[in-house]
N, CA, C and O of each residue as an XYZ file, in Angstrom:
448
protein
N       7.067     -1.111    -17.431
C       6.374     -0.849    -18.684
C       5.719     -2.133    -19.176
O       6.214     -3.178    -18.755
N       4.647     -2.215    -20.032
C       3.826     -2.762    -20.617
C       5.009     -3.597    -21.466
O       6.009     -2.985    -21.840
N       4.848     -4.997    -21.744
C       5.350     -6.071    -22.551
C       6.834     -6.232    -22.750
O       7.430     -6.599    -23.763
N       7.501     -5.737    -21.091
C       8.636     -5.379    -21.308
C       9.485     -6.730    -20.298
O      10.708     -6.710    -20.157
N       8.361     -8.137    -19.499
C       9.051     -8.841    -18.906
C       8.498     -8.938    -17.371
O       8.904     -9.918    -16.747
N       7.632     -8.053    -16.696
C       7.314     -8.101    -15.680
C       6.588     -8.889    -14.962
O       6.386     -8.519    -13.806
N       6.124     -9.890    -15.307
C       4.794    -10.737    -15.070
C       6.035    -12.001    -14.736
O       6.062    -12.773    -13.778
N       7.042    -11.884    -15.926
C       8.250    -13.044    -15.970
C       8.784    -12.421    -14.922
O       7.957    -12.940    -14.172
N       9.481    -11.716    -14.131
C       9.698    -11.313    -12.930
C       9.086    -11.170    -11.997
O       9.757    -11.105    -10.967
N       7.926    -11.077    -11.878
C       6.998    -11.258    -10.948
C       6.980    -12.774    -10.268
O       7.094    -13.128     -9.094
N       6.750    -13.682    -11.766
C       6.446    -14.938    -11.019
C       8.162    -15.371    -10.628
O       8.211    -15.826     -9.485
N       9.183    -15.339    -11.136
C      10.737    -15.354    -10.637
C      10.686    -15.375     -9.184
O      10.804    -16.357     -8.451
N      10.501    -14.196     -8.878
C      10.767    -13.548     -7.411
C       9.663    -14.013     -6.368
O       9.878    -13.977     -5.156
N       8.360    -14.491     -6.967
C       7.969    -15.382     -5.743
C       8.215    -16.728     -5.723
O       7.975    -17.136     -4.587
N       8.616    -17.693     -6.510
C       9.511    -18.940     -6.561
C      11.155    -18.837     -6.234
O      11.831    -19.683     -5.647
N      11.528    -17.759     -6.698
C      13.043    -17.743     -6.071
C      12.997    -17.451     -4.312
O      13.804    -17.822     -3.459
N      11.735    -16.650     -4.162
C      12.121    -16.045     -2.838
C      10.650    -16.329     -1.835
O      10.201    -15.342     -1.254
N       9.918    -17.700     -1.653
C       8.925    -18.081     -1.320
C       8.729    -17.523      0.010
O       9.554    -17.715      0.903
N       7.704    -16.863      0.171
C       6.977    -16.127      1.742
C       7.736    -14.586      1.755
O       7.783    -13.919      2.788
N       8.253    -14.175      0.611
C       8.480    -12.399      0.174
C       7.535    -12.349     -0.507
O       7.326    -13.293     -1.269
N       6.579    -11.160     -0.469
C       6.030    -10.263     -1.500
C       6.511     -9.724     -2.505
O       7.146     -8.690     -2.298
N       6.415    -10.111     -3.621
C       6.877     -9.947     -4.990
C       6.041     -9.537     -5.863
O       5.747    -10.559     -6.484
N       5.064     -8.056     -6.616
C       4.080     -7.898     -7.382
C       4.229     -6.598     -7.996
O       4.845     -5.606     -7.604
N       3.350     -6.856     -9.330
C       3.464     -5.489    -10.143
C       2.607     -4.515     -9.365
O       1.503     -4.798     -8.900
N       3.233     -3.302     -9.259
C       1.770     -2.121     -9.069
C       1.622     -1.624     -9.984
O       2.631     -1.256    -10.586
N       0.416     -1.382    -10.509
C      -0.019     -0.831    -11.382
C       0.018      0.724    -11.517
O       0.337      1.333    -12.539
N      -0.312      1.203    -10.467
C      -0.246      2.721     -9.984
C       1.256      2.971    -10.371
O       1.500      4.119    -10.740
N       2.098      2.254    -10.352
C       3.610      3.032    -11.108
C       3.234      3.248    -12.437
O       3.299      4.350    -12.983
N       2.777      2.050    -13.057
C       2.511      2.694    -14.740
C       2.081      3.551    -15.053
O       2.490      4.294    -15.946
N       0.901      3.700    -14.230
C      -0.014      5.049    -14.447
C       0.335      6.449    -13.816
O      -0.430      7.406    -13.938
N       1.583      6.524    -13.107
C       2.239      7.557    -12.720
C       1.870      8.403    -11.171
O       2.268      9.414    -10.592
N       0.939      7.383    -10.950
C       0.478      7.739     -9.526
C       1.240      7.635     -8.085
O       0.808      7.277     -6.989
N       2.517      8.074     -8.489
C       3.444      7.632     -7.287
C       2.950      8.280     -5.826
O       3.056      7.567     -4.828
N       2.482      9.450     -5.718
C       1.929      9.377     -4.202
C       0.994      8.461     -3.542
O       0.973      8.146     -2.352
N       0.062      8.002     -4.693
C      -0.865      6.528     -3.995
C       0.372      5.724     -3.961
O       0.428      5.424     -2.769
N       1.370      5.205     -4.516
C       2.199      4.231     -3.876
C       2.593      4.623     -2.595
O       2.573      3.862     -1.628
N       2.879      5.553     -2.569
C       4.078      6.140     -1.407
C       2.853      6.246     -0.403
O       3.261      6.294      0.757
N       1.644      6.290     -0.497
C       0.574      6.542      0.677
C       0.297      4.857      1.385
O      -0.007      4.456      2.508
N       0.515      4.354      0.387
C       0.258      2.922      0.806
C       1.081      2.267      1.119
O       0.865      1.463      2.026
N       2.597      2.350      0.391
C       4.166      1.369      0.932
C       4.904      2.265      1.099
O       4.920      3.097      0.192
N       6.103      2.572      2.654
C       6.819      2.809      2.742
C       7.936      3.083      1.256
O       7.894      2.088      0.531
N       8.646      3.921      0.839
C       9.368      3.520     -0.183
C      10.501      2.563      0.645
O      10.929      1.606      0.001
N      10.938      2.718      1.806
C      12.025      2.588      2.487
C      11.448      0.783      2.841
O      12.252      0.028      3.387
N      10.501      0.440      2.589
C       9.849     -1.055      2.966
C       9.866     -1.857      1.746
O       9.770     -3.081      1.839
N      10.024     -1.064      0.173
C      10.071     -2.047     -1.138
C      11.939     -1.217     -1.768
O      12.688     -0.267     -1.539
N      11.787     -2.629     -2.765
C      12.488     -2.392     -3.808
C      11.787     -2.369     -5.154
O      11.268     -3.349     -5.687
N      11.843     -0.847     -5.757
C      11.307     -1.290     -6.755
C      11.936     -1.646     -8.076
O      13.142     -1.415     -8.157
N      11.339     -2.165     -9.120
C      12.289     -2.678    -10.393
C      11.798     -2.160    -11.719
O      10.761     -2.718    -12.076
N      12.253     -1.252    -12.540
C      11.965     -0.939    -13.704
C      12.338     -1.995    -14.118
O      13.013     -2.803    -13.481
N      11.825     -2.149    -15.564
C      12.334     -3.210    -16.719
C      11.646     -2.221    -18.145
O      10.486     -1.863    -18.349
N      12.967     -1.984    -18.996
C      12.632     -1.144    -20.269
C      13.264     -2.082    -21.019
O      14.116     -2.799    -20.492
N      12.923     -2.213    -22.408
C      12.751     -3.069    -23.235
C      13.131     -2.044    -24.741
O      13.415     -0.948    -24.257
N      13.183     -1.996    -25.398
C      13.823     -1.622    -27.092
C      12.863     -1.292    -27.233
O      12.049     -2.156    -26.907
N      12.352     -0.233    -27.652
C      10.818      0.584    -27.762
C      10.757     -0.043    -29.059
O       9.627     -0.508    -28.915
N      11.121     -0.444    -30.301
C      10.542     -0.848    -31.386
C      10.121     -2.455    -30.793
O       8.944     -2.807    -30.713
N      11.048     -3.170    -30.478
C      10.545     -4.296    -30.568
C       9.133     -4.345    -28.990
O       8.206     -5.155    -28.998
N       9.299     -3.549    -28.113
C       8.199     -3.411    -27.572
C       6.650     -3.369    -28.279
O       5.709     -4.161    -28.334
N       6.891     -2.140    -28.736
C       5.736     -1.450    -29.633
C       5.074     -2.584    -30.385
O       3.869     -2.633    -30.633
N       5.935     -3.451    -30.711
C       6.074     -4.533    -32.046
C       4.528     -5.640    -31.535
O       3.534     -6.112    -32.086
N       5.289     -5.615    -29.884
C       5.170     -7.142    -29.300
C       3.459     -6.840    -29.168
O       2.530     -7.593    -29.456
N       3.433     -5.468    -28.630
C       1.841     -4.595    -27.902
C       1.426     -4.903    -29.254
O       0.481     -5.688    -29.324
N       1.960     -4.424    -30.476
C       0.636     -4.393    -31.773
C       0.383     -5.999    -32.207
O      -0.536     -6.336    -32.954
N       0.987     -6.583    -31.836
C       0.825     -8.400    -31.809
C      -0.464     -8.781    -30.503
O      -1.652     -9.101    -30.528
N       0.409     -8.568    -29.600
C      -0.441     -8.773    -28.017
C      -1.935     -8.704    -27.787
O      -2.799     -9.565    -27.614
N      -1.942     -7.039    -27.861
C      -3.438     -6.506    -28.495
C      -4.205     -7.225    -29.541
O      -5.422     -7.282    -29.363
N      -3.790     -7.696    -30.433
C      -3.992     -8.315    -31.346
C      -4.865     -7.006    -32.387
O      -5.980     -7.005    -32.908
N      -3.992     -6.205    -32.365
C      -4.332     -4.836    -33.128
C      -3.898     -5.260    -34.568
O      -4.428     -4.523    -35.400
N      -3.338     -5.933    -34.954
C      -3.087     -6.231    -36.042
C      -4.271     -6.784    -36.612
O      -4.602     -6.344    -37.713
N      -4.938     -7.620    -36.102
C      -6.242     -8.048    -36.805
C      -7.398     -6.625    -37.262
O      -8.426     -6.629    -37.939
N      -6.846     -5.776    -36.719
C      -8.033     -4.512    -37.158
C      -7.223     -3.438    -37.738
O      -7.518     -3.215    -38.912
N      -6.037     -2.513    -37.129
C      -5.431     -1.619    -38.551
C      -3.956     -2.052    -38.608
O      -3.290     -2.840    -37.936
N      -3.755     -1.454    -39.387
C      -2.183     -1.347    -40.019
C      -1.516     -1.257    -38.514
O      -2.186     -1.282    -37.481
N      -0.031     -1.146    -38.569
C       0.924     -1.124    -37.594
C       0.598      0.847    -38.017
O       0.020      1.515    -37.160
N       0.855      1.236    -38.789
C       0.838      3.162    -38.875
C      -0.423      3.439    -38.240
O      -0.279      4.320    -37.392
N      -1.505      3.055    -38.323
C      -2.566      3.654    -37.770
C      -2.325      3.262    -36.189
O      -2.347      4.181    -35.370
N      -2.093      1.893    -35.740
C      -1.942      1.680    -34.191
C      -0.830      2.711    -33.650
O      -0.933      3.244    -32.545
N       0.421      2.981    -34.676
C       1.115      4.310    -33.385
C       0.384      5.543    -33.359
O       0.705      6.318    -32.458
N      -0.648      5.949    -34.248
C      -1.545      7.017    -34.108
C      -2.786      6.958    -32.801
O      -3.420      7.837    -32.217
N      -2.749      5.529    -32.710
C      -3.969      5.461    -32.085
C      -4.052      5.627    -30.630
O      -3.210      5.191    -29.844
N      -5.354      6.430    -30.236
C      -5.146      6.795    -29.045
C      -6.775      6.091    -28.206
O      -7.946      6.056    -28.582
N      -6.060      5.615    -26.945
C      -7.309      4.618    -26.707
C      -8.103      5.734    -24.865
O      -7.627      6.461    -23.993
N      -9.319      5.223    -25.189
C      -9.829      5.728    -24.138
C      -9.864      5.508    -22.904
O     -10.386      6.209    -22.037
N      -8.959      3.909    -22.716
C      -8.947      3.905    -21.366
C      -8.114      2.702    -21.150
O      -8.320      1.527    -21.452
N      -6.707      3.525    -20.303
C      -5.878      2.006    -20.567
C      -5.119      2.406    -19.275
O      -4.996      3.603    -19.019
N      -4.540      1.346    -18.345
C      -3.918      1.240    -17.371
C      -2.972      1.954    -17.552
O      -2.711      2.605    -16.541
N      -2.047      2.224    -18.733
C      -1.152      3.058    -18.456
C      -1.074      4.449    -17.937
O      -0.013      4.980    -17.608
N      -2.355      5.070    -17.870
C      -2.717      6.227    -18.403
C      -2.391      7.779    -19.507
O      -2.460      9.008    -19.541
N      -2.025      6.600    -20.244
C      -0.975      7.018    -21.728
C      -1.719      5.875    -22.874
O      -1.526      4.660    -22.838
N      -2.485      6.502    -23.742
C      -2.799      5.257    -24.759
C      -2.022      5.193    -25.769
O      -2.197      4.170    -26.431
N      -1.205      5.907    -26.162
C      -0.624      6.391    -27.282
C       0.612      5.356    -27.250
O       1.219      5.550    -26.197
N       1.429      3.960    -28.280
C       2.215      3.400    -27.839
C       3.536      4.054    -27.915
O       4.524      3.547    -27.383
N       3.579      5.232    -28.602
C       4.807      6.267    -29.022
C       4.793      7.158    -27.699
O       5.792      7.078    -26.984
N       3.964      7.830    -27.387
C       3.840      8.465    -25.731
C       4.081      7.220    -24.819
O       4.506      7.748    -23.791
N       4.065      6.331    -24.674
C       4.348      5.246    -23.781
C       6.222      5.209    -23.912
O       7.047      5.249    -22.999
N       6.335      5.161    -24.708
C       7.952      4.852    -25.410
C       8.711      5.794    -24.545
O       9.830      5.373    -24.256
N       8.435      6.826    -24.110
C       8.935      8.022    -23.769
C       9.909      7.991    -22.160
O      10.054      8.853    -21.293
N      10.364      6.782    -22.275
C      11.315      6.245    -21.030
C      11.644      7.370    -20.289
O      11.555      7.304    -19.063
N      12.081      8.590    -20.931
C      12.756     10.023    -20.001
C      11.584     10.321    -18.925
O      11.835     10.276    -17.721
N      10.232     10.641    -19.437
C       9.408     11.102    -19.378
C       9.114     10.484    -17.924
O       9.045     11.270    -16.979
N       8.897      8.776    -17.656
C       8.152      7.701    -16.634
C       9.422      7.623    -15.767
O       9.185      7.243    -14.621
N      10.813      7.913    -16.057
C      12.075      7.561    -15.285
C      11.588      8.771    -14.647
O      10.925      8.491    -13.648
N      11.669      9.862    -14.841
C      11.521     11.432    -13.985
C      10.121     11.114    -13.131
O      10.111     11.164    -11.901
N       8.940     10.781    -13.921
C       8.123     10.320    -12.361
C       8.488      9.246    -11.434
O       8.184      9.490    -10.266
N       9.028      8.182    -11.638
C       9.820      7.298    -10.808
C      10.835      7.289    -10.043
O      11.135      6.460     -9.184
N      11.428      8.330    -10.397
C      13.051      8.288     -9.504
C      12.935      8.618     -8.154
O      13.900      8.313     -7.452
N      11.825      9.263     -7.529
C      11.690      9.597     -6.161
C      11.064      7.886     -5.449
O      10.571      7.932     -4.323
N      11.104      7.097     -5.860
C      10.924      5.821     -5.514
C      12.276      4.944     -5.707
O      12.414      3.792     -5.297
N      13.235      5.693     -6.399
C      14.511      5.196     -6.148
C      14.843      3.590     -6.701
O      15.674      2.795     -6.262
N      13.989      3.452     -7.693
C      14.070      2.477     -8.541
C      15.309      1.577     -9.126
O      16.038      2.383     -9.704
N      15.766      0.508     -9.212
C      16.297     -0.230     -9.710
C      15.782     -0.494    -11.200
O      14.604     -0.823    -11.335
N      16.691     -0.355    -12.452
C      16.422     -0.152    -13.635
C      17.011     -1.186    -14.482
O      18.229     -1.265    -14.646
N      16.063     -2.082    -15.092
C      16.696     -3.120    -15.605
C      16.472     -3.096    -17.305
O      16.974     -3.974    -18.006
C-alpha cells in the first residue's frame, strides 16, 4: 500500500542482500495479479505486504500529496481522482485492507 514503508524496504533489501532483486510492483497495487503471475513465477518471488494504521496512513497521503494546500482533510476522503496507480482514488476505498488481502492471497504474500 501507498505510504505504508515500501520504498524503505525496497532500498533495505537491496543493501542488506546485494546482487538479489528486491522491487515494488506496481501491478499488485493496482490489483492486476495475473500480469504479475504472467510475468514472475509466484514460486520464483517472495512477496511482502506492508499495512500501516489507515488513519495515520490517510494522514501521511493528505500531507504527501500535499492536498492540504488545496481542500480540507473532509473533502480529500471524498475525493475521487482520475487517475492514480492504485487503481482506487478514493483514500477510504484504499483503506479497505480485506478487500486488496483477498486479491493478493493467491500470491501467498508475507504480511507485515
Amino acid at each position: 500500500m501507498p505510504k505504508c514503508g515500501t520504498v524503505s524496504l525496497e532500498e533495505y533489501l537491496k543493501n542488506r542482500f546485494p546482487g538479489q532483486e528486491a522491487r515494488r510492483i506496481e501491478q499488485v497495487w493496482k490489483g492486476n495479479i495475473e500480469e504479475v503471475k504472467e510475468k514472475r513465477s509466484p514460486s520464483d518471488w517472495h512477496y511482502v505486504i506492508i499495512l500501516r494504521d489507515n488513519v495515520e496512513r490517510i494522514w501521511s497521503g493528505y500531507h504527501y500529496f500535499q492536498m492540504a494546500k488545496t481542500m480540507t482533510l473532509e473533502a480529500y476522503l471524498k475525493y475521487e481522482l482520475a487517475n492514480t496507480r492504485m487503481g482506487v482514488s478514493n483514500p477510504i476505498k484504499q483503506a479497505d485492507y480485506s478487500h486488496w488481502l483477498k486479491v493478493w492471497e493467491s500470491l501467498e504474500p508475507i504480511v507485515v
